[in-house]
Wavefront OBJ file of the C-alpha trace (Angstrom):
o trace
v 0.000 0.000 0.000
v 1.415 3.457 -0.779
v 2.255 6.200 1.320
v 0.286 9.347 0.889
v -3.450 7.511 -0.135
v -6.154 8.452 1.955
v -9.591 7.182 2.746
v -13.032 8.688 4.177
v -14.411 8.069 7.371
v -16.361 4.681 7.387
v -15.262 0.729 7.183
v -12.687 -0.176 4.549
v -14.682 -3.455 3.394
v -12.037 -3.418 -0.025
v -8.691 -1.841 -1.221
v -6.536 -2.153 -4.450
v -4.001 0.116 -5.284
v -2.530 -1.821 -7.669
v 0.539 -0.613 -6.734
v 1.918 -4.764 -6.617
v 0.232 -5.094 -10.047
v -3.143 -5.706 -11.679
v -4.154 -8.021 -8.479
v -7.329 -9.925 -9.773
v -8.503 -7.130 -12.382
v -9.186 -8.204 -15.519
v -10.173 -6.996 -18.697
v -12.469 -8.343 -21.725
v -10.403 -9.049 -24.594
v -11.591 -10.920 -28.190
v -10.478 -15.098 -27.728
v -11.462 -17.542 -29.929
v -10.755 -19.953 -26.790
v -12.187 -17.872 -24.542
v -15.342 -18.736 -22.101
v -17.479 -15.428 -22.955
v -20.695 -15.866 -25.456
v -19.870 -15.739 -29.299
v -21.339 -12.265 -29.679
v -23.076 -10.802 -32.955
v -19.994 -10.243 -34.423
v -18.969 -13.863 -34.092
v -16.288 -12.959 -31.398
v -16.221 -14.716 -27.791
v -14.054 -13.390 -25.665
v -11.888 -13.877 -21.805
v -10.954 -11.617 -19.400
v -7.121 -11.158 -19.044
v -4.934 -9.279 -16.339
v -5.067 -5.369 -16.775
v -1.942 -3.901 -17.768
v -0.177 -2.349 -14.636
v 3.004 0.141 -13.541
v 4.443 -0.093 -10.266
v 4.649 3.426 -10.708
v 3.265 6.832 -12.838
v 0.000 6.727 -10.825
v -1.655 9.438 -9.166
v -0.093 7.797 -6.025
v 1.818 4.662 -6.609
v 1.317 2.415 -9.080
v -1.713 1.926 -11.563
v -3.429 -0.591 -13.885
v -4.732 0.089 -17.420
v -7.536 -1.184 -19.847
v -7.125 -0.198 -23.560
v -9.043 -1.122 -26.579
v -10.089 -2.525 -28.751
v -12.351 -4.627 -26.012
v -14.397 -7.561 -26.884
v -17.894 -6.579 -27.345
v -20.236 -7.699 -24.829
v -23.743 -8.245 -26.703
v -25.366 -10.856 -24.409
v -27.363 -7.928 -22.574
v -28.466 -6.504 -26.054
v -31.832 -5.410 -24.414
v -30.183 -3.359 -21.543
v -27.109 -1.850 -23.785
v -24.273 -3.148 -25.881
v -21.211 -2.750 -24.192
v -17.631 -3.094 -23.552
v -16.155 -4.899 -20.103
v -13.330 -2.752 -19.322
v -12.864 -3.544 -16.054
v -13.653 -6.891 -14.082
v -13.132 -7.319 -10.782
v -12.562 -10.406 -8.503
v -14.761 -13.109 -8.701
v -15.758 -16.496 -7.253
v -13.009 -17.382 -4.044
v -11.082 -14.380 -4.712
v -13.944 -11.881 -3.540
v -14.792 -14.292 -0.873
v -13.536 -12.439 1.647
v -15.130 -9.216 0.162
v -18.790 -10.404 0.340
v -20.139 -8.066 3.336
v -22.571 -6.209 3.242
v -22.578 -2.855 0.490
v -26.027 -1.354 1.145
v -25.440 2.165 0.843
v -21.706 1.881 0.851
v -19.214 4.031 -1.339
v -17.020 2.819 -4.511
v -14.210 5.267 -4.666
v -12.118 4.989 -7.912
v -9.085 6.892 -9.027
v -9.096 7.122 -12.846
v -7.805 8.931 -15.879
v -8.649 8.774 -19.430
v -5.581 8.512 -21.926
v -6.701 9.065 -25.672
v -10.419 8.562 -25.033
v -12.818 8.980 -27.966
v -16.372 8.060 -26.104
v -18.714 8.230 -29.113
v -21.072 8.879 -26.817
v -20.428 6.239 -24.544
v -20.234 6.215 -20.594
v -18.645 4.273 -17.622
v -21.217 2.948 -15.558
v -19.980 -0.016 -12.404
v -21.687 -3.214 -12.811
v -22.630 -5.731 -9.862
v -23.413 -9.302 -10.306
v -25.019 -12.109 -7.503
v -27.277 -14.290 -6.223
v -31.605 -12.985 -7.089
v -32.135 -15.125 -3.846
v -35.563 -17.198 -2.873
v -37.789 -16.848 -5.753
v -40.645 -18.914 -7.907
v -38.463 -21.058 -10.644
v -39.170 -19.754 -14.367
v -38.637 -22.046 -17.041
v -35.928 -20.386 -18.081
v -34.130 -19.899 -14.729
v -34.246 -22.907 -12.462
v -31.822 -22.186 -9.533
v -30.630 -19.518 -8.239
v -29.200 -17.723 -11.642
v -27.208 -14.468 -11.277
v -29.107 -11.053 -12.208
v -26.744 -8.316 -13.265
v -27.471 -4.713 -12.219
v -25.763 -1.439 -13.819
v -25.912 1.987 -11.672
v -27.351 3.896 -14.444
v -27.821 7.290 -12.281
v -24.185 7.667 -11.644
v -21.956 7.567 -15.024
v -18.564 8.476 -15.205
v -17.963 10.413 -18.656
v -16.343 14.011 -18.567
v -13.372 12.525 -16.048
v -11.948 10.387 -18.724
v -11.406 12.919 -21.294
v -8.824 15.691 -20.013
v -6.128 12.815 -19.430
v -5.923 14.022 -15.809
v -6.472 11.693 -12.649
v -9.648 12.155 -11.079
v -11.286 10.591 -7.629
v -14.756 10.125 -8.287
v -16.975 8.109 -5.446
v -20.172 6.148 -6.417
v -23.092 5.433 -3.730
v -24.549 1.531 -3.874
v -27.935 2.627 -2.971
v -30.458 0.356 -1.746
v -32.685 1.676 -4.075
v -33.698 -0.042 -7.445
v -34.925 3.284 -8.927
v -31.001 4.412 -9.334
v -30.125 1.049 -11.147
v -30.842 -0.502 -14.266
v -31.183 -4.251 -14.741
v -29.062 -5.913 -17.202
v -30.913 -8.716 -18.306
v -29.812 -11.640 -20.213
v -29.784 -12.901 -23.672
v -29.157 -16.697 -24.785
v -26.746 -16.757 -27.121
v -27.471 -13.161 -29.082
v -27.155 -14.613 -32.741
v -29.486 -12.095 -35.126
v -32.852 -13.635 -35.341
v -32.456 -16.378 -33.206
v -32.319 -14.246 -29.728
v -34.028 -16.052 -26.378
v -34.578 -13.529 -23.774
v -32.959 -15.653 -21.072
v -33.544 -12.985 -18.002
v -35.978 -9.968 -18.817
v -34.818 -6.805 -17.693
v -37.694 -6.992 -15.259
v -36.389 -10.555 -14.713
v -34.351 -8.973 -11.056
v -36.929 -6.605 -9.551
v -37.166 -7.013 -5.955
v -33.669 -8.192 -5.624
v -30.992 -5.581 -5.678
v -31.193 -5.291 -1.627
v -30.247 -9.416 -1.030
v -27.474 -9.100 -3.908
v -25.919 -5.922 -2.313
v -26.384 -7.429 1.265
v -23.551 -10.665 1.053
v -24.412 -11.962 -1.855
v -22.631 -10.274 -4.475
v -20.286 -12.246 -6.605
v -18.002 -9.452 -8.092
v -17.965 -6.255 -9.321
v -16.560 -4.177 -12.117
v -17.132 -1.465 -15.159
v -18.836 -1.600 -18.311
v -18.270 1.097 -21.107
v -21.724 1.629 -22.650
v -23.615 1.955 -24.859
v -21.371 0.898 -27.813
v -22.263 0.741 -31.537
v -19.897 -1.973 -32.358
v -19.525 -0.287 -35.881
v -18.409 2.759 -34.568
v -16.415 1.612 -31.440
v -15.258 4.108 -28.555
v -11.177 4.378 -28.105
v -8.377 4.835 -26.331
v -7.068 3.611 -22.474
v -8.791 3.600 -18.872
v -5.913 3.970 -16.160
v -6.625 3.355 -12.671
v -5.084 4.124 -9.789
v -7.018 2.508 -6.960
v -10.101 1.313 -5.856
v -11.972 0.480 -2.568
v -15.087 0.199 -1.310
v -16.295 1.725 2.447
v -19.173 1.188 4.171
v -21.008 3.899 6.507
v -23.679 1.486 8.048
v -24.280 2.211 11.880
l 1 2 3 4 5 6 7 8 9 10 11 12 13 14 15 16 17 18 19 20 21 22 23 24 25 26 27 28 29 30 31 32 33 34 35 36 37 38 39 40 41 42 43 44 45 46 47 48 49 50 51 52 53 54 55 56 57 58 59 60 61 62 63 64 65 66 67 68 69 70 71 72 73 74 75 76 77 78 79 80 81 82 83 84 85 86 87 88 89 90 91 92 93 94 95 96 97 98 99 100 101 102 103 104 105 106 107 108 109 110 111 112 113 114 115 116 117 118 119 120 121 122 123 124 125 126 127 128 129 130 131 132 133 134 135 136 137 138 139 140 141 142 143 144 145 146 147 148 149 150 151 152 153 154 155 156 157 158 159 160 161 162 163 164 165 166 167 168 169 170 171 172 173 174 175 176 177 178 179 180 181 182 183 184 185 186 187 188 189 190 191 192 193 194 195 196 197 198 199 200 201 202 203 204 205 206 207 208 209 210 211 212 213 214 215 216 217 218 219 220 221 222 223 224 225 226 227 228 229 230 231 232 233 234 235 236 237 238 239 240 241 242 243
């Protein structure tokens, strides 16, 4: 951990600096081999590490996503978009899964050579919907995907200066969007897997524990006309101000 980094008041739940390297951050990257859907443009995809400096930061080191990016299409009915930064997942956030009700995200970023096209930053969740009536579609306990829509990161990423910018996880489905899910996402042969009303009533239970990572999605992307450049970022962490 660097000297010289500071946090708010509050509980540190999370912390990356990536000041050792890209520690589990990943990035989505086109891979024939790869475990991600075969998207509309006959690409699948993988995430792979995030290119990192132990130094150069705005305090310490820093980790980098450039494009191109493989093109996420799966959630075609929420927004096409770009995974450019994908956090730890599975054991490795483990430790991580407390409770972020209300919480704070606080990223350090800068934009290097960004063309947007319109586009925007938004931080993604994915987790557990919870207890629930089985759809035909969805037996199980499937993961639901939720985007926080009211918060977007744009203007920061386009002066190639560093910028601290802090998102709030409100309980409070009315400042997300749901991602929904597509099977497969081949033109004319689209199954809605998971609605984008598919998730309503259960942001609160993901957010509370059962949360299975965390990252950023650049949306939304016209594949034909594809935003450009680098994301660097300096650190991340997550604090929570419950009582």
């Amino acid at each position: 951990m660097a000297e010289g980094r500071s946090e708010p008041a509050g509980k540190l739940i999370y912390r990356e600096t990536f000041d050792q390297g890209p520690g589990n951050w990943k990035v989505g990257k086109d891979q024939e081999d790869g475990s991600y859907n075969r998207n509309v443009l006959g690409q699948k995809g993988e995430g792979v590490p995030l290119g990192s400096s132990p130094s150069g930061g705005h305090s310490g080191g820093f980790a980098s996503s450039a494009s191109p990016w493989y093109f996420d299409s799966n959630h075609g009915e929420f927004m096409w978009f770009y995974m450019l930064l994908i956090g730890p997942a599975g054991a490795a956030w483990a430790p991580y899964r407390q409770d972020f009700r209300n919480a704070t995200v606080n990223i350090t970023l800068r934009g290097q050579g960004m063309d947007l096209k319109g586009c925007r930053l938004y931080l993604w969740m994915q987790g557990n919907r919870g207890p629930h009536i089985r759809e035909i579609y969805n037996p199980g306990d499937p993961f639901v995907n939720w985007a926080l829509t009211s918060q977007p990161i744009g203007p920061e990423l386009l002066d190639g200066q560093w910028h601290d910018v802090s998102l709030a996880l409100y309980d409070d489905e009315d400042k997300w969007s749901q991602m929904g899910l597509l099977n497969r996402g081949l033109p004319r042969k689209i199954i809605v897997e998971q609605s984008l009303t598919f998730a309503t009533g259960t942001l609160s239970y993901l957010l509370n524990a059962h949360h299975h990572n965390l990252g950023f999605l650049l949306g939304g992307v016209d594949p034909y006309d594809p935003p450009v450049g680098q994301v660097d970022v300096d650190q991340i962490s997550i604090v929570s101000y419950a009582l």
